[in-house]
C-alpha positions in Angstrom: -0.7 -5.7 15.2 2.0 -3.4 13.8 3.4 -3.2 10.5 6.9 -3.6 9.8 8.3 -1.0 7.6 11.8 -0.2 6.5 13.5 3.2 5.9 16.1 4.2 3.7 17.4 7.2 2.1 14.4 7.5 0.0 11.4 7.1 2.4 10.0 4.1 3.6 8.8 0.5 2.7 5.9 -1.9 3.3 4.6 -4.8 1.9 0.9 -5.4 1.1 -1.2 -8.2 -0.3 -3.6 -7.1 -2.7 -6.9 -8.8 -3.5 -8.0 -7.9 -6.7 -11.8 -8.0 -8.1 -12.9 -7.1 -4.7 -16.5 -5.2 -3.9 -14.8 -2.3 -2.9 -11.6 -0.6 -2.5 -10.4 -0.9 1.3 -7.6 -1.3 3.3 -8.6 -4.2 5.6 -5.6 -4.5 8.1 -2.4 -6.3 9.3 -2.3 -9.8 8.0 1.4 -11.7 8.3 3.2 -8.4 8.4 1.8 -7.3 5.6 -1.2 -4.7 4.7 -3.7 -6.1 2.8 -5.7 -4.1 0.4 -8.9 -5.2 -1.3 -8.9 -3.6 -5.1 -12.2 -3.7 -7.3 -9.6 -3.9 -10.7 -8.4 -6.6 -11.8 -4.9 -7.7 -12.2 -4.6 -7.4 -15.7 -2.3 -4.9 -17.7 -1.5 -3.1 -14.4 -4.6 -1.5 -13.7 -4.8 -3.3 -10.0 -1.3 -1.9 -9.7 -2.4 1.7 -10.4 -5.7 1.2 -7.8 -3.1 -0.1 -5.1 -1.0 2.9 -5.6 -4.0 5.6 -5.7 -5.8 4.0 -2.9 -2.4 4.1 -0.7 -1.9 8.3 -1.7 -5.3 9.0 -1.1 -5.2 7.1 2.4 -1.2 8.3 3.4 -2.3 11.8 2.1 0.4 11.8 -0.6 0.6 12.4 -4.7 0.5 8.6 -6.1 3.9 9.9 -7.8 5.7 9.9 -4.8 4.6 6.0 -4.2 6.0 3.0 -6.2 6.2 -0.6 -6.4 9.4 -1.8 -5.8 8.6 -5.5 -5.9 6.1 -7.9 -6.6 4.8 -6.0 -9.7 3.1 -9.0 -11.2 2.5 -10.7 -7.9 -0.3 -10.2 -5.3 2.2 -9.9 -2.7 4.1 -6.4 -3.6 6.9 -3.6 -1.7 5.6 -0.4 -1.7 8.0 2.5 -1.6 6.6 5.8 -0.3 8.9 9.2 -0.3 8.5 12.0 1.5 7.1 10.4 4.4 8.4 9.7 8.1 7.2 6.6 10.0 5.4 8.9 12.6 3.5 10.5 9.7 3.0 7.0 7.7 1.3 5.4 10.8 -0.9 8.0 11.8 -2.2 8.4 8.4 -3.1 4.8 8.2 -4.0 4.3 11.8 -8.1 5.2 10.9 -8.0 2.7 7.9 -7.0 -0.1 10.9 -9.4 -2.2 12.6 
């Protein structure tokens, strides 16, 4: 399953599901459109906000400065902006972190 991601003049945009107070940090997959990522923080003051965004540079190979939450801040269900980034480049970066 593919994910849908918009562009615009600043990069692009995907949505993700996060699932905080997990085991582990991981990207799981695809789930309604959506990317869902499991998060060992917990949703308080931000700090599963800040995981989301490491865990997504680390994994699209990207500063976390150049990624931000465009939506959904205080919600599970969040828009993630990423700059600097073609759709080519996105995909094949997260293509490994896919099953």
């Amino acid at each position: 399953m593919s994910l849908p991601i918009k562009k615009n003049d600043h990069g692009l945009q995907f949505s993700v599901t996060i699932q905080p107070r997990a085991s582990r940090n991981e990207i799981v997959g695809v789930h309604n459109d959506t990317l869902k990522i499991k998060l060992t923080a917990p949703p308080v003051e931000g700090a599963a906000n800040k995981a989301c965004l490491q865990l997504l540079g680390k994994v699209l190979g990207v500063a976390p400065s150049k990624l931000s939450i465009v939506n959904g801040a205080s919600s599970r269900s969040k828009v993630i902006q990423v700059e600097g980034l073609d759709e080519a480049r996105f995909r094949e970066q997260l293509r490994p972190h896919l099953s």
